[in-house]
N, C-alpha and C positions, 0 to 999 in steps of 0.2 A: 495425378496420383502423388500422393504425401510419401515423403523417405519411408517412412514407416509402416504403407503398403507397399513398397518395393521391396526393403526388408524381408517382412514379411512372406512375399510373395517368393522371394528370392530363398529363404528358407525351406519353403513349403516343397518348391522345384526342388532342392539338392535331396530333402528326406523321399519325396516320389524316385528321384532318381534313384537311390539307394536302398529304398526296398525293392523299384521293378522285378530288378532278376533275381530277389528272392522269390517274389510270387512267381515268377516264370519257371520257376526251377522246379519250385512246389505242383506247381498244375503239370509239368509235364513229367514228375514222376506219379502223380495221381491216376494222367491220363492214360500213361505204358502198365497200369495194372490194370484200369480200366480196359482198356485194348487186350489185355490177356485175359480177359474173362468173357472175352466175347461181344463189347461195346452195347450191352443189352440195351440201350436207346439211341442206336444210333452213331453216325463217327459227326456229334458238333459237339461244343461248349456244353448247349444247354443240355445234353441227356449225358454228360459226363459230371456235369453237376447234381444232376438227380440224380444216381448214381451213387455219386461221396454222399449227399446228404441222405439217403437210404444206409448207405455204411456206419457213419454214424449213428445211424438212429437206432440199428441194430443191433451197433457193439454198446451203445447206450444200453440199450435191452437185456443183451446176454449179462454184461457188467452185476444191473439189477437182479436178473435171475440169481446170477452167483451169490449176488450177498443175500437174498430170500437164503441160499440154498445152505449159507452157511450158518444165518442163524437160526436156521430148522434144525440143523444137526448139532447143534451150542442147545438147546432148550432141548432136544431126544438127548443128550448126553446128560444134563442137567435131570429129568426126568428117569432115567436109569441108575444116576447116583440116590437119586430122593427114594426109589423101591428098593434098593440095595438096603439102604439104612434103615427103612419103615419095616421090610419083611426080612431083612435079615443075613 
C-alpha cells in the first residue's frame, strides 16, 4: 500500500470515527420517539427505519399540503380584491 493510501485511509478512519457518535446519538434519539409511539414495526433497526422514512414522507406531505393551502387562500384573497373593485 502507497503513503497515499494510508493517508488516505488514515483520514477516512478519524472522519468515521467523528461522525460515529453523531449517528449514534441521532438514531437513538429517533429510536425513544419511535419507542413512544408504540414501535409500530417492531423493536429492530429495520422497522425503526421504515418508521422515520414514513415521518418524513409525511411531514414532506403535510409541508406541501400547507403551501397548496396557502396559495389557495393568496389567489381567494386576490379574487375578493378583483369583485371588490369590479362591483364596487
Amino acid at each position: 500500500m502507497s503513503e497515499l493510501e494510508e493517508d488516505i485511509l488514515a483520514t477516512l478512519r478519524c472522519i468515521v470515527n467523528a461522525i460515529l457518535p453523531v449517528l449514534q446519538q441521532a438514531y437513538s434519539a429517533c429510536y425513544l420517539v419511535y419507542r413512544d409511539t408504540g414501535m409500530p414495526y417492531g423493536d429492530t433497526f429495520d422497522g425503526c427505519m421504515q418508521w422515520v422514512r414514513e415521518m418524513l414522507q409525511r411531514d414532506g406531505n403535510e409541508q406541501e399540503i400547507e403551501r397548496i393551502r396557502q396559495l389557495y387562500e393568496a389567489i381567494r384573497g386576490i379574487q375578493k380584491v378583483e369583485e371588490e373593485v369590479t362591483h364596487g
